[in-house]
Rosetta silent file (secondary structure, phi, psi, omega in degrees, C-alpha in Angstrom):
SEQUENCE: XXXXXXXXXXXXXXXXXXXXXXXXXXXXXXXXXXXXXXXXXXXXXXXXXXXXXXXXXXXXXXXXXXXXXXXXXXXXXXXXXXXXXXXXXXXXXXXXXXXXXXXXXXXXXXXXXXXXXXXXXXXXXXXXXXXXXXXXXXXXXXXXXXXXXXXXXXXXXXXXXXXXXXXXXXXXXXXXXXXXXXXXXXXXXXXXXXXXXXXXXXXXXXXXXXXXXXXXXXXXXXXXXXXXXXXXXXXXXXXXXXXXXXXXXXXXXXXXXXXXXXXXXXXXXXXXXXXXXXXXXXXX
SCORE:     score description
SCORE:     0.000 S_00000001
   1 L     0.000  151.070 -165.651  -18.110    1.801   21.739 S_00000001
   2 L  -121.464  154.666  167.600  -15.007   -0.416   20.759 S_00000001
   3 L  -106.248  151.283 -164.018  -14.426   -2.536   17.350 S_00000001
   4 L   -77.402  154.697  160.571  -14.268   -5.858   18.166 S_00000001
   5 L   -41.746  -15.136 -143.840  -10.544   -7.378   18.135 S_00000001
   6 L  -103.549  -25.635 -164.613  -11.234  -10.303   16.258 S_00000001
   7 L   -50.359  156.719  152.065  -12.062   -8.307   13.193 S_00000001
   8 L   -95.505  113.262 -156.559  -10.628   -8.856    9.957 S_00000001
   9 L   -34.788  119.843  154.401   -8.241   -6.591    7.928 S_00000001
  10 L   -20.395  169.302 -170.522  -10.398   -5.011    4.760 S_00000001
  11 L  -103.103   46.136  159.551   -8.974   -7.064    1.880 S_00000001
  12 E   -87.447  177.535 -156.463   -6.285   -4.140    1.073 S_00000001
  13 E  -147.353  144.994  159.904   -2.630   -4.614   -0.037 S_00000001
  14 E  -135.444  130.255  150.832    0.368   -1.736    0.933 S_00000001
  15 E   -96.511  135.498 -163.000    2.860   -0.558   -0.254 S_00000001
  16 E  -115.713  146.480  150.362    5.298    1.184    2.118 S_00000001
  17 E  -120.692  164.132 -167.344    8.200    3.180    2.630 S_00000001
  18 E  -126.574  122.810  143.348   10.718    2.935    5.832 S_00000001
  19 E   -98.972  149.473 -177.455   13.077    6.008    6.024 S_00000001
  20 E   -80.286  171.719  178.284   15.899    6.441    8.365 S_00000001
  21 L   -77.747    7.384 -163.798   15.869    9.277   10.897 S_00000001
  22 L  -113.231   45.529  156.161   18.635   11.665    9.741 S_00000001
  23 L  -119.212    9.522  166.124   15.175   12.110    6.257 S_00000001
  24 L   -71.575   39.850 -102.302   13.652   13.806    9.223 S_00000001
  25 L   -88.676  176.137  169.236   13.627   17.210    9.954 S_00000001
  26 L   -96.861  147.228   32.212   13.644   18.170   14.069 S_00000001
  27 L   -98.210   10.469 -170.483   11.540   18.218   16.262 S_00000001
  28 H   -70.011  -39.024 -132.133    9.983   14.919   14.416 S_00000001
  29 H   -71.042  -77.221  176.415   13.515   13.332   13.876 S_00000001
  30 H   -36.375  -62.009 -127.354   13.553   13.124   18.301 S_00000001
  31 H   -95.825  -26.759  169.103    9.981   12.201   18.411 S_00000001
  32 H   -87.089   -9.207 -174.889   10.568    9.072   16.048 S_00000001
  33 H   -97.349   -7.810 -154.643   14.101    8.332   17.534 S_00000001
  34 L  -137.754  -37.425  154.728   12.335    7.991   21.107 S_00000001
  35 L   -66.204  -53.647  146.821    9.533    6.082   19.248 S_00000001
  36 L   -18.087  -44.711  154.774   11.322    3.901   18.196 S_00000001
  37 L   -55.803  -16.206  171.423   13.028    3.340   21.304 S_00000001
  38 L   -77.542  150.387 -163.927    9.964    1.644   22.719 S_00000001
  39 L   -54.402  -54.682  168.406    9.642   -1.393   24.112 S_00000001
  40 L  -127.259   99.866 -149.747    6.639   -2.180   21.549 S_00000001
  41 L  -120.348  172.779 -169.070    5.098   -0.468   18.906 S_00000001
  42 L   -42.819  130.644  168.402    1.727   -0.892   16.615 S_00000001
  43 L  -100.911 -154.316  162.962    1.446   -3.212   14.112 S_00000001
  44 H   -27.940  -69.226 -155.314   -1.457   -3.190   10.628 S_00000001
  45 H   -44.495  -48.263  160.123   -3.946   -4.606   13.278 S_00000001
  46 H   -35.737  -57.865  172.603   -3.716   -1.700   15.091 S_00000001
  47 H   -37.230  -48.056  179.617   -3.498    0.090   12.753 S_00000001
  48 H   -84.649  -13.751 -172.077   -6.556   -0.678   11.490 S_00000001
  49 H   -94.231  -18.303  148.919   -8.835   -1.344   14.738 S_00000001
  50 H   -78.079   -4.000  169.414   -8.204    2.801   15.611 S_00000001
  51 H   -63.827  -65.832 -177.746   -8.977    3.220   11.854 S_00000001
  52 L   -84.356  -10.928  155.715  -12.436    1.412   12.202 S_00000001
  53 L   -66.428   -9.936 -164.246  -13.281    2.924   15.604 S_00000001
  54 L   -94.801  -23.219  166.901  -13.558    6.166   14.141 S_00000001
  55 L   -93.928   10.024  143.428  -16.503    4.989   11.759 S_00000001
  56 L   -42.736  -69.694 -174.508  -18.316    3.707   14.639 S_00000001
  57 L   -42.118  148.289  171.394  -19.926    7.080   15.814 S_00000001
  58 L  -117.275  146.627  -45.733  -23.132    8.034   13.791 S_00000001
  59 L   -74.658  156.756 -148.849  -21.986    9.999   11.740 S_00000001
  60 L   -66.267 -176.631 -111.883  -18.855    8.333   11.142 S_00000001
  61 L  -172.516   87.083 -172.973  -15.497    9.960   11.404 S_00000001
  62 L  -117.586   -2.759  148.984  -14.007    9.029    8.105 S_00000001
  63 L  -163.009  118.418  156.104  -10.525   11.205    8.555 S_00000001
  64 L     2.718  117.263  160.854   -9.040   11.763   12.111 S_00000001
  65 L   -48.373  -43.425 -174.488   -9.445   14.603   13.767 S_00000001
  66 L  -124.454  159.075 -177.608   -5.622   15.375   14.792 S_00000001
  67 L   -93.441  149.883  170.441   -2.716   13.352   12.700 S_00000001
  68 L   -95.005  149.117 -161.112   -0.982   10.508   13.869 S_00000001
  69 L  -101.010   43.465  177.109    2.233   10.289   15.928 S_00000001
  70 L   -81.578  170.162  153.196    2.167    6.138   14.929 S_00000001
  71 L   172.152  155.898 -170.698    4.621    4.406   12.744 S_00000001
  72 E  -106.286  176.764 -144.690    5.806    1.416   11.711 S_00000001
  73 E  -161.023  128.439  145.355    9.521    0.251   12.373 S_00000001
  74 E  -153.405 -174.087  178.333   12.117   -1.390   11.098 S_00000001
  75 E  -101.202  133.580 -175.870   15.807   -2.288   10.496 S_00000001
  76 E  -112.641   88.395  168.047   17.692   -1.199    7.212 S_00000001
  77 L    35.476   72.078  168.642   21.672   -3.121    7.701 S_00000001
  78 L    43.421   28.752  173.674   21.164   -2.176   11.497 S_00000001
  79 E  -127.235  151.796 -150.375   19.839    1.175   11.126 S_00000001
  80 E  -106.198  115.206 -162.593   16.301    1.998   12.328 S_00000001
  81 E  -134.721   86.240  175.234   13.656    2.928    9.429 S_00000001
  82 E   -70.659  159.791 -173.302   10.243    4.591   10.595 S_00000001
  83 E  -146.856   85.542 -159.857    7.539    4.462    8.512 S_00000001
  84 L   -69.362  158.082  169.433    5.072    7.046    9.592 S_00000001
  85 L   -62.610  -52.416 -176.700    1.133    6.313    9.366 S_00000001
  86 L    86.570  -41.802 -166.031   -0.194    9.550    8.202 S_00000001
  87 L     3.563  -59.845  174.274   -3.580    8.481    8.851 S_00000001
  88 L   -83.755   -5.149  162.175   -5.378   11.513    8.513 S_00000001
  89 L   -71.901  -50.338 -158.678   -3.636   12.657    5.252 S_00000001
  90 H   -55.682  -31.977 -171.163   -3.914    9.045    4.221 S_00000001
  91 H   -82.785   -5.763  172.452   -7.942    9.164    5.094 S_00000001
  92 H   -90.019  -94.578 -176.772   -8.424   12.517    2.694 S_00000001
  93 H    13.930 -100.345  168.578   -6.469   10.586    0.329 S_00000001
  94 H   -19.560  -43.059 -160.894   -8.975    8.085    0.623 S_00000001
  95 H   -90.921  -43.523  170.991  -12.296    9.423    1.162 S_00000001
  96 H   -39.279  -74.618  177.392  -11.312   11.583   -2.073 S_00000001
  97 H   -31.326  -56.993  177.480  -10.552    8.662   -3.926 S_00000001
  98 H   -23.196  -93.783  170.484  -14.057    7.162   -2.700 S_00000001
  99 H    -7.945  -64.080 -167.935  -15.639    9.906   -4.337 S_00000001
 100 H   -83.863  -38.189  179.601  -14.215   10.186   -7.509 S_00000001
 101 H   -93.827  -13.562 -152.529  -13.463    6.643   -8.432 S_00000001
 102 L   -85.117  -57.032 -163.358  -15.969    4.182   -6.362 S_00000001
 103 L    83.395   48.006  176.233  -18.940    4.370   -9.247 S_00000001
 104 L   -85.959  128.855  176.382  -20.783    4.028   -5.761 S_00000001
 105 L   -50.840  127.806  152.460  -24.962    5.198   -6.845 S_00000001
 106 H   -52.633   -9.274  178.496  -25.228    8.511   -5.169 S_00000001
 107 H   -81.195  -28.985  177.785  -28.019    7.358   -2.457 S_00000001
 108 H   -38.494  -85.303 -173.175  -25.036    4.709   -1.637 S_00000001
 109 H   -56.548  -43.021 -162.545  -22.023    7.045   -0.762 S_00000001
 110 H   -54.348  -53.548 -169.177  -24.586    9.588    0.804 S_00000001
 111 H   -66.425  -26.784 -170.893  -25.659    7.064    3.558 S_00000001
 112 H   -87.765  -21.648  170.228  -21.698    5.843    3.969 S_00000001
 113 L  -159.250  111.371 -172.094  -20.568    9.176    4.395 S_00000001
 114 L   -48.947  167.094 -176.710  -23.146   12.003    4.410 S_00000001
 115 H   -50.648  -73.656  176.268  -22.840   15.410    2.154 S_00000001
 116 H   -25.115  -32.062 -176.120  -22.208   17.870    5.535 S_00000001
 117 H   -85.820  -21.308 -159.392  -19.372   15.237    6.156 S_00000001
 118 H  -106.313  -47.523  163.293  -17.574   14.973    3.324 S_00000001
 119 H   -23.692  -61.461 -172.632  -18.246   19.026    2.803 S_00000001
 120 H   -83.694  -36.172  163.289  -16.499   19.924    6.043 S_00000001
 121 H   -57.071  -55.699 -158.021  -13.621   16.954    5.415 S_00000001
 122 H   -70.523  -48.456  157.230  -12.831   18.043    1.759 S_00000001
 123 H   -48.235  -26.178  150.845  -12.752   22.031    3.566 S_00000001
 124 H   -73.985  -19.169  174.761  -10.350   20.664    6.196 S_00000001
 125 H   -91.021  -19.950 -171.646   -8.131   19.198    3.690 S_00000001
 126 L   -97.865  -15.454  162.564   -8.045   21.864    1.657 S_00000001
 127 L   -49.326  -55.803 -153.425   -7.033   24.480    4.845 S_00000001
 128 H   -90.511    2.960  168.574   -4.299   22.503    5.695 S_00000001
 129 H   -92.347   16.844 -177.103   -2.688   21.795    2.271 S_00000001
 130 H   -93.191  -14.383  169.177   -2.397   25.604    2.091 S_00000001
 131 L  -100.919  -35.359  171.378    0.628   24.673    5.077 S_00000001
 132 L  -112.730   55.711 -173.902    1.495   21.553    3.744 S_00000001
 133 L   -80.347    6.454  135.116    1.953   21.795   -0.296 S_00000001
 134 L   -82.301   34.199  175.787    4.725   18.663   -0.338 S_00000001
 135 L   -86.924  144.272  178.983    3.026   16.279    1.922 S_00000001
 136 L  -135.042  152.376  159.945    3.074   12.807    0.503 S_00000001
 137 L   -90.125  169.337 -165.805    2.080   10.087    2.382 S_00000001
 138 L   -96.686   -8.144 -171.239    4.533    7.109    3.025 S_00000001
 139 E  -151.972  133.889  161.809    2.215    4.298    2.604 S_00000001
 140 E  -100.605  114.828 -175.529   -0.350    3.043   -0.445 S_00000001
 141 E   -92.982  166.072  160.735   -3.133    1.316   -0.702 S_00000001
 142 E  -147.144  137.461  166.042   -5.039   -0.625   -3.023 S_00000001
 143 E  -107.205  142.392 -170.330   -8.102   -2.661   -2.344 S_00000001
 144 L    50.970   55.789  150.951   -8.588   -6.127   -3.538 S_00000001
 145 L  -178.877 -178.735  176.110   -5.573   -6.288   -5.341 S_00000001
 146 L  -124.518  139.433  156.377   -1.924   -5.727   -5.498 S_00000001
 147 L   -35.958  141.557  161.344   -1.070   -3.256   -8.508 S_00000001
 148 L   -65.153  -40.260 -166.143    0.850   -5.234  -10.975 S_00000001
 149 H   -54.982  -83.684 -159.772    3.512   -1.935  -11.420 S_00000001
 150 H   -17.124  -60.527  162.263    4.206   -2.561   -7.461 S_00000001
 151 H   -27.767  -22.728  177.093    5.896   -5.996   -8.317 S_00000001
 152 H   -97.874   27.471 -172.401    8.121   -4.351  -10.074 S_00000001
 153 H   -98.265  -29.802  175.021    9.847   -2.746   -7.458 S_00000001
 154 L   -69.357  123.728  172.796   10.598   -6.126   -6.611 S_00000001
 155 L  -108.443 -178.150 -174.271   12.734   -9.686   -6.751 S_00000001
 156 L   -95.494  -30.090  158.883   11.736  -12.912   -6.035 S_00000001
 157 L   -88.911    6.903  162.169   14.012  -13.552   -3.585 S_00000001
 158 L   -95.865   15.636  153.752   13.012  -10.806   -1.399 S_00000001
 159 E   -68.421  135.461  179.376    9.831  -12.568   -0.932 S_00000001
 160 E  -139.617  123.096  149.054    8.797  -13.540    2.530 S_00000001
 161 E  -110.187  171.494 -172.726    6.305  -15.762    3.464 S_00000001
 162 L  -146.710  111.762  173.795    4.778  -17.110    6.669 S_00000001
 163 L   -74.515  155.789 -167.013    2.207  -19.579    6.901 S_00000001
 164 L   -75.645  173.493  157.462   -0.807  -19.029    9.097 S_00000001
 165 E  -155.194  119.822 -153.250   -1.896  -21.265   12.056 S_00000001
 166 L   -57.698  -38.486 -161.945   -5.702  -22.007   12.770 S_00000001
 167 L   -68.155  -24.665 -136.425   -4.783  -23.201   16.478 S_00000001
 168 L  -106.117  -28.566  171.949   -3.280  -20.270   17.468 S_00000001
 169 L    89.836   29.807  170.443   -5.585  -18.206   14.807 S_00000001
 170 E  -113.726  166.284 -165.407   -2.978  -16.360   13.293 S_00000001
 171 L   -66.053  122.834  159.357   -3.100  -14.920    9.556 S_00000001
 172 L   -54.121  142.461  175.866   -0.400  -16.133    7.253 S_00000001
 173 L  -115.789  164.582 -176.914    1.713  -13.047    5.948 S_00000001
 174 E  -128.871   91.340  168.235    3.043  -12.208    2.027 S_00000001
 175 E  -143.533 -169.107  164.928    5.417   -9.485    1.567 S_00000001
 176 E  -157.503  157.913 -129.404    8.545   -8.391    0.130 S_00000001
 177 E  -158.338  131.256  179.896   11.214   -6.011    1.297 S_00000001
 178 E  -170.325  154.625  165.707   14.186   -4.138   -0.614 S_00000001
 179 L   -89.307  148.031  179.669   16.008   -1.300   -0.794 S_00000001
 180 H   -11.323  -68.383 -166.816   15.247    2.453   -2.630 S_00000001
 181 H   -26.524  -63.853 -170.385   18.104    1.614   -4.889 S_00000001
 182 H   -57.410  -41.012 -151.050   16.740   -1.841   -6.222 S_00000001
 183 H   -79.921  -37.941  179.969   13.254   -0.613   -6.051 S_00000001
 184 H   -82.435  -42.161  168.213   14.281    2.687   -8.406 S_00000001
 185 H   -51.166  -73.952 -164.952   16.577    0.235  -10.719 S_00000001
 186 H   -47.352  -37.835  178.545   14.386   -1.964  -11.234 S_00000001
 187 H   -54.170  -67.963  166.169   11.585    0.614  -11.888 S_00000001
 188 H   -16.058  -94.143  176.719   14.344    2.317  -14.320 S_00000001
 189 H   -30.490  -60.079  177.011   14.568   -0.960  -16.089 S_00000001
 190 H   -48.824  -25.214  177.445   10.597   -2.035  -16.249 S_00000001
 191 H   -71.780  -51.160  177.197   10.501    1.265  -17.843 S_00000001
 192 H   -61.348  -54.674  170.524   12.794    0.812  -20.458 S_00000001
 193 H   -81.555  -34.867  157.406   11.478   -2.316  -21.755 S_00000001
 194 H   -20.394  -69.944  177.080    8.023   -1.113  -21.491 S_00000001
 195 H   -41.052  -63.425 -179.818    8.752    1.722  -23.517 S_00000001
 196 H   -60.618  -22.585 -142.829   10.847   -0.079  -26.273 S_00000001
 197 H  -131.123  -30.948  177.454    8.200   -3.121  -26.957 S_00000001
 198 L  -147.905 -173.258 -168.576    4.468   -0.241  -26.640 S_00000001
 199 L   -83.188  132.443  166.848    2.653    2.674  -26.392 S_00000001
 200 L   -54.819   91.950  174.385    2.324    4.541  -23.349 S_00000001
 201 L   -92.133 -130.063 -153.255   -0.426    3.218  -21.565 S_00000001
 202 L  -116.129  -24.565 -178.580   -1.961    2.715  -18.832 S_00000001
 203 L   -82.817  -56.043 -155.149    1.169    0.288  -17.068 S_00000001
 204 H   -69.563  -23.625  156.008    3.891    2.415  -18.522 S_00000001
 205 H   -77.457   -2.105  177.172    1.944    5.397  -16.533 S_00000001
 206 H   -85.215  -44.401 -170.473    1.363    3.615  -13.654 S_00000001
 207 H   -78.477  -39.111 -171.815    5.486    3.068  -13.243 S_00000001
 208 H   -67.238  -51.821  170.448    6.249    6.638  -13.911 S_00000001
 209 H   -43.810  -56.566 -168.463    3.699    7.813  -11.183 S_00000001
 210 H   -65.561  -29.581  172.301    5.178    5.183   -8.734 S_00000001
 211 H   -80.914  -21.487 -171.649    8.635    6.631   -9.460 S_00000001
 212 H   -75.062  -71.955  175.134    7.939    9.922   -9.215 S_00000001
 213 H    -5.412  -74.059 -168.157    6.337    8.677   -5.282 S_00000001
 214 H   -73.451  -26.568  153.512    9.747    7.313   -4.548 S_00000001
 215 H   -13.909  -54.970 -150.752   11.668   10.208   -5.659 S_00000001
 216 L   -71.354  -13.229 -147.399   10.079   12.235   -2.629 S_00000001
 217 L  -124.677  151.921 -173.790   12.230    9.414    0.011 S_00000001
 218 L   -37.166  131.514  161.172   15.691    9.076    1.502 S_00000001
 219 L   -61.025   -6.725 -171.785   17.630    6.883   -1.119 S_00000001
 220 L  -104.194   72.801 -178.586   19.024    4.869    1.748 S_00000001
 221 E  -104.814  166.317  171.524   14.775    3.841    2.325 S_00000001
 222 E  -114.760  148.518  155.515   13.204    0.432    3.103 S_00000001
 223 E  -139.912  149.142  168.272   10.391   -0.133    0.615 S_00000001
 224 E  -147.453  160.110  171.208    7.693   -3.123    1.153 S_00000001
 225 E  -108.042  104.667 -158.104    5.056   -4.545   -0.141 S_00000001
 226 E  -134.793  121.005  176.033    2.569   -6.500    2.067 S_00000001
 227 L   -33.197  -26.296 -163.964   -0.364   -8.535    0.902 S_00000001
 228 H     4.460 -123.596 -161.646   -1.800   -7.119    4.433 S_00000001
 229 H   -38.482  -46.430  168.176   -6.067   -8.103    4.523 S_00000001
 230 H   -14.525  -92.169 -177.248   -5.448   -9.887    1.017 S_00000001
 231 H   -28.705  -20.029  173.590   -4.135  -13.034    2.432 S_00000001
 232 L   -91.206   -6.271 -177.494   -7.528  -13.787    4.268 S_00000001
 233 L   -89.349   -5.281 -154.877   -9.624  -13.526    0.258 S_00000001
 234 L  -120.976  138.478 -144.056   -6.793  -15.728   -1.047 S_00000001
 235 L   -81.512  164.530 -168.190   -6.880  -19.608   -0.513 S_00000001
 236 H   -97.557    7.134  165.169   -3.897  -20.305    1.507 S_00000001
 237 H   -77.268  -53.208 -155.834   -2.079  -23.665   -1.075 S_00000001
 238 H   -84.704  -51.279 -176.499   -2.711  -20.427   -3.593 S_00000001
 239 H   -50.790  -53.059  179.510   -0.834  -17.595   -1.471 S_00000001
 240 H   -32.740  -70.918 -152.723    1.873  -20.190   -0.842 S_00000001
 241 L   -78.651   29.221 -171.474    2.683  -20.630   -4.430 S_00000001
 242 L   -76.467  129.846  151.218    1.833  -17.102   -5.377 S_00000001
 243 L   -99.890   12.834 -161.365    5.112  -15.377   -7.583 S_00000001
 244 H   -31.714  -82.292 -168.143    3.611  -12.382   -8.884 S_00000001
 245 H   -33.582  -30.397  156.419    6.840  -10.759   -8.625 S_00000001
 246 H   -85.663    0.201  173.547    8.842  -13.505  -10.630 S_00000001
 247 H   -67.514  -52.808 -164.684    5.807  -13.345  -12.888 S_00000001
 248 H   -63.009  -89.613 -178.870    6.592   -9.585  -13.448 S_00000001
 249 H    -4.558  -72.034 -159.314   10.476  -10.325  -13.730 S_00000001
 250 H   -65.262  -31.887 -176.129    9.861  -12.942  -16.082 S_00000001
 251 H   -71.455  -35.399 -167.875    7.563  -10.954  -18.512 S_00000001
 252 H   -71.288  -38.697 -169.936    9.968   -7.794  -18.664 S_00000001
 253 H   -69.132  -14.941 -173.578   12.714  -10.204  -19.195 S_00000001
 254 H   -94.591  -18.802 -176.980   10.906  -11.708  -22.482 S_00000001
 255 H   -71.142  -48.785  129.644    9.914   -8.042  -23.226 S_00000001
 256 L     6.795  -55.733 -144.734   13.522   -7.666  -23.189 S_00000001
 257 L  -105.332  -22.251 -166.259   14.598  -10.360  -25.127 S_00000001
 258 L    91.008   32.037 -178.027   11.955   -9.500  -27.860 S_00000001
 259 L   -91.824  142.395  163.044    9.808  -12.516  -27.119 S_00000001
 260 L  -146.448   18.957  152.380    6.412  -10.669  -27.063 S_00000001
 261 L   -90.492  -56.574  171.308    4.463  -13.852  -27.189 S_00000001
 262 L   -50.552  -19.379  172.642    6.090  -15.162  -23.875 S_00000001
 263 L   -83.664  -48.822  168.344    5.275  -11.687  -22.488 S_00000001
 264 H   -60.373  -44.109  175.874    1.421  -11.794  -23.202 S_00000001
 265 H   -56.119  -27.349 -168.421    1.163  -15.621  -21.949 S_00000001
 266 H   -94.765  -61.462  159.365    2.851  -13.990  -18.665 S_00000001
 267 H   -11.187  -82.201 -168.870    0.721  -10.933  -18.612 S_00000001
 268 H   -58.031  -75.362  179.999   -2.619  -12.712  -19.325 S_00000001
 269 H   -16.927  -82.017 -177.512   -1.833  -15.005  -16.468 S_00000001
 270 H   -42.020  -47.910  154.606   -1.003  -12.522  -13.830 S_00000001
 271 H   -73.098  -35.242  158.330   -4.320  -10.698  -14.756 S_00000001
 272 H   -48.418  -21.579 -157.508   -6.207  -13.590  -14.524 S_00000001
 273 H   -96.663  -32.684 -150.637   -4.952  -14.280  -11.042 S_00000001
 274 H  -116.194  -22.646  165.198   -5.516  -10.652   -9.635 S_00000001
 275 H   -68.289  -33.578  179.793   -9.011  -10.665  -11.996 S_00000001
 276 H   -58.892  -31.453 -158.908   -9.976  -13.470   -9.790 S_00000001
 277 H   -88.849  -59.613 -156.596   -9.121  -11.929   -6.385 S_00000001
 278 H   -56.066  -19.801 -172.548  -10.768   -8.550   -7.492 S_00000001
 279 H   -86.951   -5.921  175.004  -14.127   -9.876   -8.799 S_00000001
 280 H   -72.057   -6.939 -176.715  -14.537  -11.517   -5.385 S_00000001
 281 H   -56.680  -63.445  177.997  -15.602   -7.887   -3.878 S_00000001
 282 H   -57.745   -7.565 -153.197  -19.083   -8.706   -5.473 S_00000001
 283 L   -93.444  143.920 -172.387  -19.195  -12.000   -4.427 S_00000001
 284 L   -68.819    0.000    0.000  -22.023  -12.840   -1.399 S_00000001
């Protein structure tokens, strides 16, 4: 049985990283330098339509048997920046999270992924991290929302949008795209005014976690951020003008400045915006 083409991305958001090949050890370094090298390679949608064939089967298949030799590709100032998939780390990741975090009623999760399944995945994950005790994966998700901390990895002029078009039926994209440096300065910074103006909470732990992430990756990296399913819950007049990222900018800069009224008016906005997107997951 096949998933149909037509589907639509889950309503998740990624963040990514793109390393060059010499952050590579051999033999992967060849096997991504020769991937690369292809005429054409996988984009999300793929990504996601072998993702959702595997939860076809009764019962579903909710991390990959064997890992994947995908990835996504790009150019860093003419140098070629893989970004492997992971998939089956990424789906322990996941199915973990599920678990621990979903507040799904146990009769719920049982039917979406049975005990015996998640028994023999969580025993498969834990074999092989007894071989693999650094593995990180290269790409993050969050559903129905974008993290606020992620914006801050970010400028505003390394936004890129693309509007969609109904004849042709393609999705408008949102992302933005910079390098390790900026993305660890900037963190560096968000930290630093964080710190000085509160307490260590729940944001100012969010940015330390996210730095420690990018730590693990070449410093000459691609990092992006892409709106990915997100752009079909969000009206598309609203995506247009969306700034989160000069939202973020602008609050650290009054946090900065000592303004700390101009920082909550920016704040409360930006959660309003991303409370809106997230409460649509209940919505019929």
């Amino acid at each position: 049985m096949s998933v149909d083409s037509t589907l639509l991305v889950p309503y998740a958001s990624y963040l990514r990283v793109y390393e060059p090949l010499a952050a590579f050890p051999e033999p992967e370094r060849t096997h991504w330098s020769r991937y690369a090298r292809r005429a054409l390679t996988p984009g999300p949608q793929e990504e996601l339509r072998r993702s959702l064939a595997d939860l076809v089967p009764v019962p579903p298949v909710p991390v990959p048997v064997h890992e994947s030799g995908e990835a996504f590709v790009a150019h860093l100032d003419g140098v070629v920046v893989v970004c492997p998939w992971r998939t089956r780390l990424r789906g322990w990741l996941a199915l973990r999270e599920l678990v621990a975090e979903s507040g799904l009623p146990a009769p719920v999760l049982d039917a979406m992924v049975p005990p015996v399944v998640r028994a023999q995945v969580e025993a498969d994950h834990e074999r092989w991290l007894e071989r693999n005790p650094d593995a990180r994966p290269w790409i993050r998700t969050a559903v129905w929302q974008v993290p606020l901390r992620w914006f801050a990895l970010f400028g505003d002029e390394e936004r890129r949008y693309e509007a969609g078009d109904r004849v042709s039926g393609r999705a408008p994209v949102l992302l933005y795209r910079t390098t390790m440096a900026q993305a660890r300065r900037r963190l560096a910074r968000a930290l630093r005014a964080l710190r000085d103006s509160m307490d260590e909470g729940a944001l100012v732990q969010g940015l330390i976690e996210v730095g420690r992430w990018l730590e693990e990756f070449h410093p000459r990296a691609l990092v992006e951020l892409d709106y990915g399913g997100l752009v079909h819950a969000v009206a598309e007049e609203r995506l247009a003008g969306d700034r989160s990222a000069a939202d973020v900018a602008a609050g650290l800069a009054a946090l900065r400045a000592g303004d700390d009224d101009t920082a909550a008016e920016v704040y409360a906005r930006l959660s309003e915006r991303w409370r809106a997107v997230r409460d649509l997951r209940h919505a019929n």
